[in-house]
N, C-alpha and C positions, 0 to 999 in steps of 0.2 A: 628337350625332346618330349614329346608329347604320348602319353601314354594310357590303355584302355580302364578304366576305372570297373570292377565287375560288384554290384549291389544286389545281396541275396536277403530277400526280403519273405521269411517263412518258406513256402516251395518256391517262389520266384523267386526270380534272378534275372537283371536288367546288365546290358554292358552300354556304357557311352563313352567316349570320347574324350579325351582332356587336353586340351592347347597346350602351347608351350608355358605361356604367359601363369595359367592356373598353376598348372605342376611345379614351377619353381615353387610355390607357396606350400605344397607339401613334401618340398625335401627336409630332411632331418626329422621329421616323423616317424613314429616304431609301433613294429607288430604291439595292439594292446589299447593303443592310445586311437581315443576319440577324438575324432573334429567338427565344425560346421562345414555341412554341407554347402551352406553360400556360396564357400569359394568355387565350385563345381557347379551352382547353377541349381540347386535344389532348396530351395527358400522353407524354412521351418525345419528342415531334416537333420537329425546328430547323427556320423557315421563311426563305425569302431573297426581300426585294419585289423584283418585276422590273416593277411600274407600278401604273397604276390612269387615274382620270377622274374628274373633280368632280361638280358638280351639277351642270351645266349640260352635260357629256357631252365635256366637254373635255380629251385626253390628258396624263398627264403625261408631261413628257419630261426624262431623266436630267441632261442638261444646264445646265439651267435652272435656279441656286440659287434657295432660298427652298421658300415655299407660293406667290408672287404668281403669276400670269396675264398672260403678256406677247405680245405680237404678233410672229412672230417670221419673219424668210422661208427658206422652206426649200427644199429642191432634193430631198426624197425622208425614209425613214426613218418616224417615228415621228410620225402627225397629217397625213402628205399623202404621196398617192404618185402621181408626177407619170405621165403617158401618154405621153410621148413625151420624151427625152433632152433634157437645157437648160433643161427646163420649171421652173420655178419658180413660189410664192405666196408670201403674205406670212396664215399663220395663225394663228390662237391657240390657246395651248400654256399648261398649266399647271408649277409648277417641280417638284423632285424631294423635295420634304419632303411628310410625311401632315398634315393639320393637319383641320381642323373643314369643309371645303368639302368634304374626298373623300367620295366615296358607294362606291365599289370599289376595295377592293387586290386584284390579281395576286399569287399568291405562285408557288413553288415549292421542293418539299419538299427539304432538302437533306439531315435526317439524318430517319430512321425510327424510329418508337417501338416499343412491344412490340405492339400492337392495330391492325388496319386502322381503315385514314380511315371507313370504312364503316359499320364494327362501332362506333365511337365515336359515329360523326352518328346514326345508329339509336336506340343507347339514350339518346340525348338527348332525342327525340320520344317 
């Protein structure tokens, strides 16, 4: 399944595209861990996942081994942000592996290539 890749680069932030063919190559991958860019089409770039959401719009959270989807209670942070201090829920949270359910990675850029983000998405279209 093919899924949007979001690259936030200081105040920017680029979204493109990922084929089916690409994204199998980043399942098993986790919140934390860097890749080359290559496999996406970004020649010279290192990118570092810092999240994502499944199909169903569910955050993943670093914490959480695995790809599963667990119920989890939380007091703030990532998937609930309480209103008032003490506050707590009990929500669902996906874990910190890529696998076939994610529809969005979060990246950000950690090393720079020779070509803007820009100049590369352009001549792709």
């Amino acid at each position: 399944m093919a899924f949007k890749l979001v690259i936030s680069e200081g105040e920017k932030s680029h979204q493109m595209e990922v084929e089916a063919a690409e994204s199998k190559k980043l399942n098993g991958l986790t919140i934390g861990e860097e890749f080359d860019a290559t496999l996406v089409g970004l020649t010279g770039y290192k990118l570092k996942i810092t999240g994502g959401s499944d199909k169903n719009g569910f955050p993943m959270k670093k914490d959480v081994d695995g790809s599963r989807r667990i119920k989890s209670l939380l007091a703030g942070g990532i998937g609930f942000n309480p209103k008032r201090d003490g506050q707590r829920r009990r929500k669902t949270v996906r874990g910190n592996t890529v696998s076939d359910d994610i529809v969005q990675i979060n990246t950000v850029v950690t090393q720079k290539g020779e070509k803007e983000i820009n100049e590369i998405l352009e001549s792709e279209e």
